[in-house]
N, CA and C atoms as an extended XYZ file, in Angstrom:
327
Properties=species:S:1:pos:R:3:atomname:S:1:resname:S:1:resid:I:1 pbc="F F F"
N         0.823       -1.194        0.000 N   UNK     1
C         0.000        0.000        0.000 CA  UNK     1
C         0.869        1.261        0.000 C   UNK     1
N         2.400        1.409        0.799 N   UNK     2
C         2.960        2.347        0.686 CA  UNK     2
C         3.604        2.764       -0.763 C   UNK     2
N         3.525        1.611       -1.615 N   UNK     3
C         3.884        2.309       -2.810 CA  UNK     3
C         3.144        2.910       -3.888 C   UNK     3
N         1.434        2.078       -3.094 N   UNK     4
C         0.184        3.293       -4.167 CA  UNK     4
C         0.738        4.572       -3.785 C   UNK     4
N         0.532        5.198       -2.074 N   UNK     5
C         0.241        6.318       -1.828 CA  UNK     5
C         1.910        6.740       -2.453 C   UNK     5
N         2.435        6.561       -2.465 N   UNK     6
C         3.861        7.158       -2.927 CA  UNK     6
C         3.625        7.517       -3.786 C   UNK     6
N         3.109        6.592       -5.077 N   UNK     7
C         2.961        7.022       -6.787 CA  UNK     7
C         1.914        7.947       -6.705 C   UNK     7
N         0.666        7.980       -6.213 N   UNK     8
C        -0.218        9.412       -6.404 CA  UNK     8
C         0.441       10.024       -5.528 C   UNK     8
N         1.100       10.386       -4.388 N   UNK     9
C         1.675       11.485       -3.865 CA  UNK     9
C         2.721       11.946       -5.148 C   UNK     9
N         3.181       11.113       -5.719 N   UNK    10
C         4.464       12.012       -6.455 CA  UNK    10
C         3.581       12.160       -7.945 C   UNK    10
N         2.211       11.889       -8.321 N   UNK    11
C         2.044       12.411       -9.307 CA  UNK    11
C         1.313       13.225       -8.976 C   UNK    11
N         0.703       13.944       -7.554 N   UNK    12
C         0.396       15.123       -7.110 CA  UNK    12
C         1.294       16.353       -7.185 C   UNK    12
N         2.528       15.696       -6.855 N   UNK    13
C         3.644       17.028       -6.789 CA  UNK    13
C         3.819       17.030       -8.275 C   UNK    13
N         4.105       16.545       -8.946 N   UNK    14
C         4.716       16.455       -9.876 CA  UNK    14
C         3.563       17.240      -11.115 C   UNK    14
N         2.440       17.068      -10.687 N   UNK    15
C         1.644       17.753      -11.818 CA  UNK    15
C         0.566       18.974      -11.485 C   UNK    15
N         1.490       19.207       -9.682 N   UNK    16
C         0.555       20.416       -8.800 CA  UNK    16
C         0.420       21.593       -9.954 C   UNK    16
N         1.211       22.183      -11.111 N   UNK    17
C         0.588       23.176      -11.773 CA  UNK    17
C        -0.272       23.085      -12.666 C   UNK    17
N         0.049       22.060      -12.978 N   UNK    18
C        -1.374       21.390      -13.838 CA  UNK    18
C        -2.700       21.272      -13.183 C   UNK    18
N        -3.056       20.510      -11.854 N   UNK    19
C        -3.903       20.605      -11.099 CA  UNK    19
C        -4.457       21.688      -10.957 C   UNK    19
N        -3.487       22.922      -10.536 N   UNK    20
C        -3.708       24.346      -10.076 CA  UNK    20
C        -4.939       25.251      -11.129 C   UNK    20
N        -3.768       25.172      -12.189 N   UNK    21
C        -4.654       25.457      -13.857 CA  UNK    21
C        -6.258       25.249      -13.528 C   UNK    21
N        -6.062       24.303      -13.601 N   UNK    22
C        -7.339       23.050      -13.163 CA  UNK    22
C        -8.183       23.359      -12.377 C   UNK    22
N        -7.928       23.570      -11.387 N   UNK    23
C        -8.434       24.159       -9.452 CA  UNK    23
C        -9.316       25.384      -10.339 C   UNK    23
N        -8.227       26.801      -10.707 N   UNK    24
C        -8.257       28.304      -10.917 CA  UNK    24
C        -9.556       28.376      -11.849 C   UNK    24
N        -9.441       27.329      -13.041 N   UNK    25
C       -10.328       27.430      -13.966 CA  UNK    25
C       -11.680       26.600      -13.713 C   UNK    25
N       -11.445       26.082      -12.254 N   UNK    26
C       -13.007       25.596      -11.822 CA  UNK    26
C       -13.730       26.751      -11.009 C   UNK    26
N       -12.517       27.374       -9.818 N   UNK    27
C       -12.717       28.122       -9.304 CA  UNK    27
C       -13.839       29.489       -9.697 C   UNK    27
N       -13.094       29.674      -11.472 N   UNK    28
C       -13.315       31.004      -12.307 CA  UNK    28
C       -15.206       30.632      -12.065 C   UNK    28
N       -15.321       29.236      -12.861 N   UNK    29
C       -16.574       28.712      -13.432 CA  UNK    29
C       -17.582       29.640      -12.187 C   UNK    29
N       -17.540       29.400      -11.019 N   UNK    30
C       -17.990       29.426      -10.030 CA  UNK    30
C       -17.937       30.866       -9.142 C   UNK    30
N       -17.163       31.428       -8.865 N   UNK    31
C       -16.608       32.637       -8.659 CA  UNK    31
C       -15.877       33.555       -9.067 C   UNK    31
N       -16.645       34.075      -10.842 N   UNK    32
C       -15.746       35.010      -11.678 CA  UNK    32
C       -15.080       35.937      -10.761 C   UNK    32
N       -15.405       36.491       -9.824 N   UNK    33
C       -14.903       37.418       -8.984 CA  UNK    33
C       -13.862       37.167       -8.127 C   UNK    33
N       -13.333       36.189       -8.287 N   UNK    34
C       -12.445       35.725       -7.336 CA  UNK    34
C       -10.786       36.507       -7.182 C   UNK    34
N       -10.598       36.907       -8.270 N   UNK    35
C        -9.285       37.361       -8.399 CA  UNK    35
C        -9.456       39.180       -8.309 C   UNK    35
N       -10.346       39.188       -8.445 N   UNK    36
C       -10.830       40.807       -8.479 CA  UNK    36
C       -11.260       40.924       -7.658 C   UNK    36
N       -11.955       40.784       -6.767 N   UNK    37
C       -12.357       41.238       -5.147 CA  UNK    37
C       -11.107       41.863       -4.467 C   UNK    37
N       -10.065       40.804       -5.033 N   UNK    38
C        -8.866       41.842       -3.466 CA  UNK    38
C        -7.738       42.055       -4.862 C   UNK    38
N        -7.073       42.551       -3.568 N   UNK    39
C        -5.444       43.092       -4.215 CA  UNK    39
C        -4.564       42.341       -4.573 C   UNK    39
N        -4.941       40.794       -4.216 N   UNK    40
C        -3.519       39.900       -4.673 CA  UNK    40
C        -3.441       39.457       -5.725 C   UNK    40
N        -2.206       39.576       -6.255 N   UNK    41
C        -2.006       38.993       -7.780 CA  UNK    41
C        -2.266       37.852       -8.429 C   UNK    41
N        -2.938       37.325       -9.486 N   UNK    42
C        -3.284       35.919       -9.779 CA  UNK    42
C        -2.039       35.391       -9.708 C   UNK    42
N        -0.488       35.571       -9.358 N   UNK    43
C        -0.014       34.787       -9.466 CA  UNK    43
C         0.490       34.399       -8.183 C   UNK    43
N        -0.150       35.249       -6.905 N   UNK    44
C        -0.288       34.589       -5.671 CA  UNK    44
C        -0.787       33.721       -5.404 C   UNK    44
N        -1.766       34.086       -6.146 N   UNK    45
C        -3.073       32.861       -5.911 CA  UNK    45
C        -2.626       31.485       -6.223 C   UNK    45
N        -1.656       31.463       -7.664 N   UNK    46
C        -1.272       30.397       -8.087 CA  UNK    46
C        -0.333       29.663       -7.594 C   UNK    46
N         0.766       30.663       -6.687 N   UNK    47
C         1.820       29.784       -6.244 CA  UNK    47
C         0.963       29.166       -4.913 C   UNK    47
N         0.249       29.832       -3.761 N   UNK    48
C        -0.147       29.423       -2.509 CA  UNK    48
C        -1.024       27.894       -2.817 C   UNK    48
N        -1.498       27.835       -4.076 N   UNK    49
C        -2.403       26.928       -4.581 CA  UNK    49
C        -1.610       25.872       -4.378 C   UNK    49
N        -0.340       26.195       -5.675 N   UNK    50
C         0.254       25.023       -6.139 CA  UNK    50
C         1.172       24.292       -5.137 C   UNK    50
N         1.510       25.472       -4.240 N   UNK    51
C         1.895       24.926       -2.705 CA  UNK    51
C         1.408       24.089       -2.041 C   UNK    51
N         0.162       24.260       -2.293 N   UNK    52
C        -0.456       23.381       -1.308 CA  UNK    52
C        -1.163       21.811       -1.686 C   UNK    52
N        -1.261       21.772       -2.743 N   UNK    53
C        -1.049       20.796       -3.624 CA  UNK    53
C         0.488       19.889       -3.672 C   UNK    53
N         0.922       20.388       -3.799 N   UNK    54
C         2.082       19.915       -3.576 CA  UNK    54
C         2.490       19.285       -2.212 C   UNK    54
N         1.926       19.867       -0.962 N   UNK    55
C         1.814       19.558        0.302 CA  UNK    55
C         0.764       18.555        0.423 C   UNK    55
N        -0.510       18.270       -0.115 N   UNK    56
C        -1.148       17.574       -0.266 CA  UNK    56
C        -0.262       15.682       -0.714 C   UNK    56
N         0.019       15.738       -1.746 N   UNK    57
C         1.004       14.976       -2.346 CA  UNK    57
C         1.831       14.215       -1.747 C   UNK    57
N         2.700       15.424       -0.941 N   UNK    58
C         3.983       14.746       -0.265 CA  UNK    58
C         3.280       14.064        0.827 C   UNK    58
N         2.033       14.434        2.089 N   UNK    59
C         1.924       13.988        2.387 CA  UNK    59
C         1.655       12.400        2.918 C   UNK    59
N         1.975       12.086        1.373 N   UNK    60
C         1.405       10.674        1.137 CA  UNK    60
C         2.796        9.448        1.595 C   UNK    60
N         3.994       10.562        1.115 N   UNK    61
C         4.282        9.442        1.067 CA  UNK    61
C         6.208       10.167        1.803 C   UNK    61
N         6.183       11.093        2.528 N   UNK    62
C         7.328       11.627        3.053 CA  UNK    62
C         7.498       12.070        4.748 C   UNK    62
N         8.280       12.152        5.361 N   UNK    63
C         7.871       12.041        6.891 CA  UNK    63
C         7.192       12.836        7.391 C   UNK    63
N         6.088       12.781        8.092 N   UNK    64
C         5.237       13.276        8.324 CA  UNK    64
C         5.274       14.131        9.209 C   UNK    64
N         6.824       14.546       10.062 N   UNK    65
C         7.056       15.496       11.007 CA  UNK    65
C         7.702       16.794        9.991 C   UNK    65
N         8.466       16.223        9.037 N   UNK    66
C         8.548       17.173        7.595 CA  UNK    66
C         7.822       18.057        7.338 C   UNK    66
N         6.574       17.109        6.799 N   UNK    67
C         5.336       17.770        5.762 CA  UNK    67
C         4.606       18.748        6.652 C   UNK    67
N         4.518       18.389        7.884 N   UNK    68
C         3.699       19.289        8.897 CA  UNK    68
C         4.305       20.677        9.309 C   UNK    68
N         6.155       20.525        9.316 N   UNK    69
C         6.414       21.562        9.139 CA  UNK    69
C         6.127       22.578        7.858 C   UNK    69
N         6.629       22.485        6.882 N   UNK    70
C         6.000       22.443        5.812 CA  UNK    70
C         4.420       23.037        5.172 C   UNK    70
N         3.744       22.503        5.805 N   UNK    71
C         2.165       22.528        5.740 CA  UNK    71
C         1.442       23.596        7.123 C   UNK    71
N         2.832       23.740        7.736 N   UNK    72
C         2.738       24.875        9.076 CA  UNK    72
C         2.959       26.482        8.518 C   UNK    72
N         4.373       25.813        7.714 N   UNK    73
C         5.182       27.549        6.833 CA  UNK    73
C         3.899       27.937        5.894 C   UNK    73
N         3.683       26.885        5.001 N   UNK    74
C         2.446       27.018        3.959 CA  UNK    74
C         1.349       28.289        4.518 C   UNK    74
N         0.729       27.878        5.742 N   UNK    75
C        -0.521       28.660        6.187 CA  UNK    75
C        -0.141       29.679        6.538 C   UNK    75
N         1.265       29.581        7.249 N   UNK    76
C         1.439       31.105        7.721 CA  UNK    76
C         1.772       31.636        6.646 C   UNK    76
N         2.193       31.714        5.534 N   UNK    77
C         2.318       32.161        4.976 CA  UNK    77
C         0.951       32.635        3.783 C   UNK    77
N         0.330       31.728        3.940 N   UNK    78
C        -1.111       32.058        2.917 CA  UNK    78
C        -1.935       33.030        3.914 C   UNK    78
N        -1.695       33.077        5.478 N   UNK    79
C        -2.889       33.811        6.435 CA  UNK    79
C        -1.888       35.404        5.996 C   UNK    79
N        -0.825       35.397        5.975 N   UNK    80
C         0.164       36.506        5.911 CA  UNK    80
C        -0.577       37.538        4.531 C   UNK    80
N        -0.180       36.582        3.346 N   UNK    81
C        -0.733       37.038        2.128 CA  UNK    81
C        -1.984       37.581        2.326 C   UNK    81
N        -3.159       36.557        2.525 N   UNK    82
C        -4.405       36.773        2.649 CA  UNK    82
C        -4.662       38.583        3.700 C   UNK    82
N        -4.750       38.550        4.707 N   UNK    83
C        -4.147       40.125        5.425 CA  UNK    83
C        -3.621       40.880        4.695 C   UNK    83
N        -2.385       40.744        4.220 N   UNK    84
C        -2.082       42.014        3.032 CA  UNK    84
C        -2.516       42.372        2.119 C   UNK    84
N        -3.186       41.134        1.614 N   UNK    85
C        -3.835       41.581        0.253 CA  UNK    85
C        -5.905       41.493        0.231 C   UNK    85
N        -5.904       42.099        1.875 N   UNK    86
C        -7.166       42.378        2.133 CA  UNK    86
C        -8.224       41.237        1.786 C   UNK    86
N        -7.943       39.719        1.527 N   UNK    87
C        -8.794       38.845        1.453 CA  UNK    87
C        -9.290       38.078        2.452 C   UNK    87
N       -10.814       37.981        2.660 N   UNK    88
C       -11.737       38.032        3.687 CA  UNK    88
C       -11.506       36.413        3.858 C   UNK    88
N       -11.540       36.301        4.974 N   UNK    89
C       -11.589       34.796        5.630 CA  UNK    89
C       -12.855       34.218        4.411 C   UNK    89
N       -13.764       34.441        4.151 N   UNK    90
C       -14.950       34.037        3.247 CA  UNK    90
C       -14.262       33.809        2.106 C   UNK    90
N       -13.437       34.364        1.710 N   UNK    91
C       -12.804       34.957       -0.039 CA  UNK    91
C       -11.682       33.427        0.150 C   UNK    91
N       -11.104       33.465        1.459 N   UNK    92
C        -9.733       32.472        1.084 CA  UNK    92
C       -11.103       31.393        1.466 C   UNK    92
N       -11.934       30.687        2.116 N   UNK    93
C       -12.235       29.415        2.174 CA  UNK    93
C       -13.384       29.569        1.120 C   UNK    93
N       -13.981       29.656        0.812 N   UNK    94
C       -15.085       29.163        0.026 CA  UNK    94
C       -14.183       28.601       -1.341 C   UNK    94
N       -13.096       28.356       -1.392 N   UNK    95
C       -12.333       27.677       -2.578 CA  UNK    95
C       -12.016       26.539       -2.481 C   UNK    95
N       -11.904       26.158       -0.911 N   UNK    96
C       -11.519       25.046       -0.146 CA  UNK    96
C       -11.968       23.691       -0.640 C   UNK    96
N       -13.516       23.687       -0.968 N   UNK    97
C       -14.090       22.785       -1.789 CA  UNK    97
C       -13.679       21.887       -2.714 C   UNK    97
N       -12.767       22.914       -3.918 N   UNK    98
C       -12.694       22.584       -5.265 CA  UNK    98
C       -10.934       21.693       -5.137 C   UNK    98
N       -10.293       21.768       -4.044 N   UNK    99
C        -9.564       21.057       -4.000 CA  UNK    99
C        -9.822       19.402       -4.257 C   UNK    99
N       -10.191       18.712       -3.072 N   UNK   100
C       -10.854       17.435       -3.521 CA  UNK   100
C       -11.387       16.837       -4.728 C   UNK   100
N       -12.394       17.316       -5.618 N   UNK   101
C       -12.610       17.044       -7.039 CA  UNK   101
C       -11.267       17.349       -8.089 C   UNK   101
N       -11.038       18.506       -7.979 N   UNK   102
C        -9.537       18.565       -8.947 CA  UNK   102
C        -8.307       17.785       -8.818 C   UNK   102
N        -8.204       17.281       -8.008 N   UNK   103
C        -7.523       15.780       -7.922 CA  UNK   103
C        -7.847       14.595       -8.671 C   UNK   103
N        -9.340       14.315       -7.743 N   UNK   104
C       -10.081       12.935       -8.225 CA  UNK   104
C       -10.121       13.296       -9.714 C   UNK   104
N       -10.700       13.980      -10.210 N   UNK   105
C       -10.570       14.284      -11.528 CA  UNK   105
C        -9.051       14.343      -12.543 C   UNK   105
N        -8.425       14.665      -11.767 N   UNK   106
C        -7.364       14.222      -12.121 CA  UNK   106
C        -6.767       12.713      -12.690 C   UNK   106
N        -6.967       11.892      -11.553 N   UNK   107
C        -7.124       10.986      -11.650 CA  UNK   107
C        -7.828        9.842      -12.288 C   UNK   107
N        -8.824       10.580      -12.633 N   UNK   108
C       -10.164       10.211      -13.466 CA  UNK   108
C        -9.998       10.044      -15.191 C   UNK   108
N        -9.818       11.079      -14.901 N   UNK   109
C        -9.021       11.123      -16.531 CA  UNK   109
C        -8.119       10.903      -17.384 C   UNK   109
């Protein structure tokens, strides 16, 4: 079993900008406004994404006192962004969703 979760963890990292793409352009479907409500650059949006995707991934299959650090820097750093660039606790989670399907779908296809 540790070598399923290994192979989708490393084809999570490995294709997190692809996913992201993926995520942004489900996201759009759903909340044209998403990138225009606040001040942060779509290409914040894209790296914190693909970050976390990527953190998603590793988790599968790398030490797990690692990834948590890791997945610790991640938030502080997305709560940091989010504050500067005036996006409402509502604005960063209601995206939260579209993670889960843009995977499976991933996978799916």
């Amino acid at each position: 079993m540790q070598t399923e979760f290994q192979y989708i963890g490393e084809k999570i990292v490995d294709h997190r900008y692809e996913l992201t793409e993926t995520f942004n352009e489900e996201v759009m479907k759903v909340y044209p406004e998403n990138f225009a409500e606040t001040d942060m650059p779509e290409a914040e949006y894209y790296k914190i994404r693909a970050d976390l995707f990527k953190s998603f991934g590793e988790v599968l299959y790398k030490d797990e006192n690692k990834v948590h650090q890791e997945v610790y820097e991640w938030a502080e750093l997305a709560a940091n962004r989010t504050i500067e660039y005036n996006v409402s606790l509502t604005q960063a989670l209601r995206v939260i969703s579209f993670f889960q399907p843009t995977i499976w779908d991933f996978f799916l296809n």
